[in-house]
C-alpha positions in Angstrom: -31.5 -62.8 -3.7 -30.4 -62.1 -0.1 -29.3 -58.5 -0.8 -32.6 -57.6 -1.3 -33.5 -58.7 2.1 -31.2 -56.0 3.7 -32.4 -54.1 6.1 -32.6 -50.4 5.8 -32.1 -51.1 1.8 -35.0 -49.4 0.8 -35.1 -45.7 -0.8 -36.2 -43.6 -3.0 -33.7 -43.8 -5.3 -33.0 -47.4 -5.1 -35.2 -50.2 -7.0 -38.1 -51.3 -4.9 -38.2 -55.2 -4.1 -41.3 -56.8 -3.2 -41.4 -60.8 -3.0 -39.1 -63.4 -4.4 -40.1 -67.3 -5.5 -38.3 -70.3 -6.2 -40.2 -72.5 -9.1 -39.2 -75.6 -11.1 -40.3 -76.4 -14.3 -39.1 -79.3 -16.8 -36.3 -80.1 -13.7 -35.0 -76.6 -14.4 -35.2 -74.2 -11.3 -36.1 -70.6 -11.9 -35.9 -67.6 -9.6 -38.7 -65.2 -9.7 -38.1 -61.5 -8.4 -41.2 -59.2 -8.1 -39.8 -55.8 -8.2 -41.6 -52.5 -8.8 -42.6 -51.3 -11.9 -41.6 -47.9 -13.6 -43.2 -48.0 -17.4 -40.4 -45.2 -18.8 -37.7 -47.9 -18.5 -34.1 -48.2 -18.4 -32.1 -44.4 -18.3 -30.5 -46.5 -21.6 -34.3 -46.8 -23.7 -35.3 -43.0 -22.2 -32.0 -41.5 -23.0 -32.9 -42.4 -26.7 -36.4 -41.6 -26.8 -36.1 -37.8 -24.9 -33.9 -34.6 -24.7 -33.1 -32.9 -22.0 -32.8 -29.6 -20.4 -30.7 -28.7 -17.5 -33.2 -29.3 -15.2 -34.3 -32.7 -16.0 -30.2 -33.7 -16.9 -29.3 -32.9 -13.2 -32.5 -34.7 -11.7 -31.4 -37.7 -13.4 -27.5 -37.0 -12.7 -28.6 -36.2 -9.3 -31.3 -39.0 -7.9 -29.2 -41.7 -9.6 -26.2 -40.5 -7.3 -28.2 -40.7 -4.4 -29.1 -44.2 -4.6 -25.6 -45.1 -5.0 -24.3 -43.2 -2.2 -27.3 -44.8 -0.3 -25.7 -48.3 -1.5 -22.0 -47.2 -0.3 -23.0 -46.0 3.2 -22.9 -48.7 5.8 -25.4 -47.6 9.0 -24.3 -48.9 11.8 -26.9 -50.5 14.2 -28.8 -53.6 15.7 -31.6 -52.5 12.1 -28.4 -51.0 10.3 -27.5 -52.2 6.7 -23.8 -53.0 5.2 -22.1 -50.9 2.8 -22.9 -51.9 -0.7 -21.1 -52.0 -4.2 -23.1 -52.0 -6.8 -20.5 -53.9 -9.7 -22.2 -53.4 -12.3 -23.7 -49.9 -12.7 -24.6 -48.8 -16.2 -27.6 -47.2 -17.7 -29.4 -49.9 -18.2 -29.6 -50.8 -15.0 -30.8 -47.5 -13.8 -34.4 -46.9 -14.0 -36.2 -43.8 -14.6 -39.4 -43.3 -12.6 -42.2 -41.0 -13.7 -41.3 -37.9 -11.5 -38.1 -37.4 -13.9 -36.1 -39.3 -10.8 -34.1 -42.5 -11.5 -33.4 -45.4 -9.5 -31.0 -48.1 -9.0 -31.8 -51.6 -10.1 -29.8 -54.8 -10.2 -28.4 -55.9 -7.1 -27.3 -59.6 -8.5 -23.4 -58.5 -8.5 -23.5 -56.4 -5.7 -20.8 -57.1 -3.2 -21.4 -56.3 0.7 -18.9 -55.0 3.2 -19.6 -54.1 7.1 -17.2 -52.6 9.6 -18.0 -55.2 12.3 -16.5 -57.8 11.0 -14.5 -56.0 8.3 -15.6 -59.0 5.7 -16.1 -58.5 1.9 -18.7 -60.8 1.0 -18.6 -61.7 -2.2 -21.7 -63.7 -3.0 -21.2 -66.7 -5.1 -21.1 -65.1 -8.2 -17.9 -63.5 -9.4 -18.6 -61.8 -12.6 -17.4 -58.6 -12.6 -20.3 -56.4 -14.9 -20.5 -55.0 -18.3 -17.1 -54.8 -20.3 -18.2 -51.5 -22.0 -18.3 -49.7 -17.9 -15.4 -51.9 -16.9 -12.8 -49.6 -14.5 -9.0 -49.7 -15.7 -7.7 -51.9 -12.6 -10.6 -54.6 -13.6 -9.3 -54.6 -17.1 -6.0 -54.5 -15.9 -6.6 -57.0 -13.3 -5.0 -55.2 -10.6 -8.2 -54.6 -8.3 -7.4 -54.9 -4.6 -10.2 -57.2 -4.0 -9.3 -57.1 -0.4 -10.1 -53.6 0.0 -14.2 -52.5 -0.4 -13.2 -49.0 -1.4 -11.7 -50.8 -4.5 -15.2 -52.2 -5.8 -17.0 -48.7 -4.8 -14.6 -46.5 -6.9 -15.2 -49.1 -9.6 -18.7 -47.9 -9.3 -18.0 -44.5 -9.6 -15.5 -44.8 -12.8 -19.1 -46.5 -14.6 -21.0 -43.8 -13.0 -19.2 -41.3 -14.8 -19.8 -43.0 -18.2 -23.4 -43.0 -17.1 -23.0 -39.2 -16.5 -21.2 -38.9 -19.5 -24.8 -40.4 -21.7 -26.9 -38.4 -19.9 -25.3 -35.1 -20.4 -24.9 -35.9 -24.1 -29.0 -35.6 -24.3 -28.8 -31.9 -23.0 -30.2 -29.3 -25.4 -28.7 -25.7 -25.4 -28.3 -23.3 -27.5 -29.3 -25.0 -30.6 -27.6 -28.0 -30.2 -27.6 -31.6 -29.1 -26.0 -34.9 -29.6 -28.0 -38.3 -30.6 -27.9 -40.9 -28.0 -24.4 -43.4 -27.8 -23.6 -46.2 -25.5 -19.9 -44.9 -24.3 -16.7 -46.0 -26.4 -19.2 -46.5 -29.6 -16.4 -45.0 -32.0 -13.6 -46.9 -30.9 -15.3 -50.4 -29.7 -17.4 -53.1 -31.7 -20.9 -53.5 -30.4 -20.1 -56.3 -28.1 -16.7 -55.5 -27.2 -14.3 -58.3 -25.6 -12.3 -57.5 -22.5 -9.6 -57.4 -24.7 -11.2 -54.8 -26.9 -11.9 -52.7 -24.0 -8.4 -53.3 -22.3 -6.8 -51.8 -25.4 -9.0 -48.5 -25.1 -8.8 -48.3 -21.4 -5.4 -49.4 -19.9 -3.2 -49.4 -22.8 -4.5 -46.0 -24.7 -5.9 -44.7 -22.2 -9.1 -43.4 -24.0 -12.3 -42.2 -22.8 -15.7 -40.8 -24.3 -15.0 -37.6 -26.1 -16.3 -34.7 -25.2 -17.9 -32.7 -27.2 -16.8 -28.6 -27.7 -20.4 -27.0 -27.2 -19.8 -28.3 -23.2 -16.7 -26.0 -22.7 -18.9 -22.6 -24.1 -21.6 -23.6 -21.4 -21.7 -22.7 -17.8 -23.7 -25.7 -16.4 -22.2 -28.7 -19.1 -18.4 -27.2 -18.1 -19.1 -28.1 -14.7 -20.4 -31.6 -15.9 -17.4 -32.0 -17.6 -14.9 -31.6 -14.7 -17.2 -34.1 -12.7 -17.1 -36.6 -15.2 -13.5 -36.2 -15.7 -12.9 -36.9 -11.6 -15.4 -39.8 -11.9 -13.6 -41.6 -14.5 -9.7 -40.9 -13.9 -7.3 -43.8 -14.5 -6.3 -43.3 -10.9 -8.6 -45.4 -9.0 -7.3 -43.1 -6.2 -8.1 -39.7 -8.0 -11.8 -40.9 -8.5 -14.4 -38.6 -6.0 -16.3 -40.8 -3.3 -20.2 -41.0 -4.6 -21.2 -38.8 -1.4 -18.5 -35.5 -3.3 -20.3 -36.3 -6.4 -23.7 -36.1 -5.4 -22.6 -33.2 -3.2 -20.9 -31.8 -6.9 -24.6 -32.1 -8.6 -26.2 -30.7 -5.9 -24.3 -27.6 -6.1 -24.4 -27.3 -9.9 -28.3 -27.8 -9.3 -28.6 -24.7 -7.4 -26.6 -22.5 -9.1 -28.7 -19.6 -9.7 -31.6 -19.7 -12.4 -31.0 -17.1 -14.3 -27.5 -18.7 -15.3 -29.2 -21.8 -16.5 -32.0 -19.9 -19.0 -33.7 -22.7 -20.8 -34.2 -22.5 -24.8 -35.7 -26.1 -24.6 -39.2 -25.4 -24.1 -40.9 -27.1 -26.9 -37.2 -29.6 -27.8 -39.1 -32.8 -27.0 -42.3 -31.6 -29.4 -39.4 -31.5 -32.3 
């Protein structure tokens, strides 16, 4: 609960927090967070219900990597805020807000870092997120827990599975795939850490990509990003900043390159 009482935490892009309370009922103590509310839900429940053109793919790719960067980027000053990793992004813990934009939620494995006093807190709990978005080194066990930039390039290898699911729902030229969590071919519904050990680590795998993104411009490009995101390499993943800086650039690549034969896909 005290991460979201950081200063400087809000944004745009991040989940707003309100109020917390502490109640007890039947001798069992509950925690109540009162967070804002954004009625399209999780990127997970929209990603199944809508498609996508380019536009409203890289707003989503986009705002989602800003809140993260926003998380990773200690300011420094007497109202600064630490540097946060996230631990368990995934895209049901992303929301999407009515403007098209999405926002980070779920801060209750979030771990905190500040140059000051060059301390990793680690809060009490040390779960380590979703098996299904678990980084290689966590499977592996081989995360340098002593290092923060360890737990923020674990957030970029899930982010690139999120990338991954939302490109997936982008419609062009006729064609489209149906909404899949990643590793849904090769893992059981509820994988075990084993399960997803065996995939990661041992084989290596990773979502597949499908051939209609290598015959388009703007999905291409999506495709080397995800590829940097996600690389076994903990050390060959992109910092959050080069990949919002990435979508931002495929964003504004010129319109007439990114002509739009989705007009009426969602009326299908």
């Amino acid at each position: 609960m005290e991460i979201y009482n950081t200063c400087l935490l809000r944004h745009d892009n991040i989940l707003g927090y309100y109020a917390s309370d502490m109640t007890s009922r039947n001798s069992c103590t509950q925690l109540w967070l009162i967070m804002q509310y954004h009625e399209h839900g999780s990127l997970y429940d929209y990603l199944q219900r809508n498609v996508l053109n380019y536009e409203s793919m890289l707003l989503l790719a986009t705002s989602a990597a800003a809140g993260l960067v926003h998380l990773h980027t200690e300011i420094v000053g007497n109202q600064g805020k630490p540097a946060i990793a996230h631990r368990d992004i995934k895209s049901k813990n992303i929301l999407v807000k009515l403007d098209g934009t999405c926002c980070i939620g779920d801060l209750g494995l979030a771990v905190t870092h500040s140059q000051e006093n060059n301390k990793i807190d680690l809060g009490r709990n040390n779960k380590v997120g979703t098996k299904r978005y678990m980084a290689p080194e966590l499977l592996d066990e081989t995360l340098n827990v002593y290092y923060f930039d360890s737990f923020k390039s674990v957030d970029v290898y899930a982010f690139g599975l999120v990338l991954w699911e939302i490109t997936r729902r982008c419609y062009t030229n006729g064609m489209i795939e149906d909404y899949k969590p990643p590793f849904w071919d090769v893992v059981p519904t509820d994988p075990s850490f084993e399960d997803m050990k065996k995939v990661v680590v041992i084989d290596q795998q990773r979502p597949a990509i499908p051939n209609r993104w290598s015959y388009d411009p703007t999905l291409k490009q999506m495709t080397i990003l995800i590829r940097e995101c996600w690389a076994q390499n903990p050390k060959s993943r992109l910092t959050m900043l080069r990949v919002k800086k990435t979508l931002n650039s495929i964003t504004q690549r010129p319109k007439k390159e990114k002509l739009d034969d989705c007009s009426d896909c969602n009326n299908n």
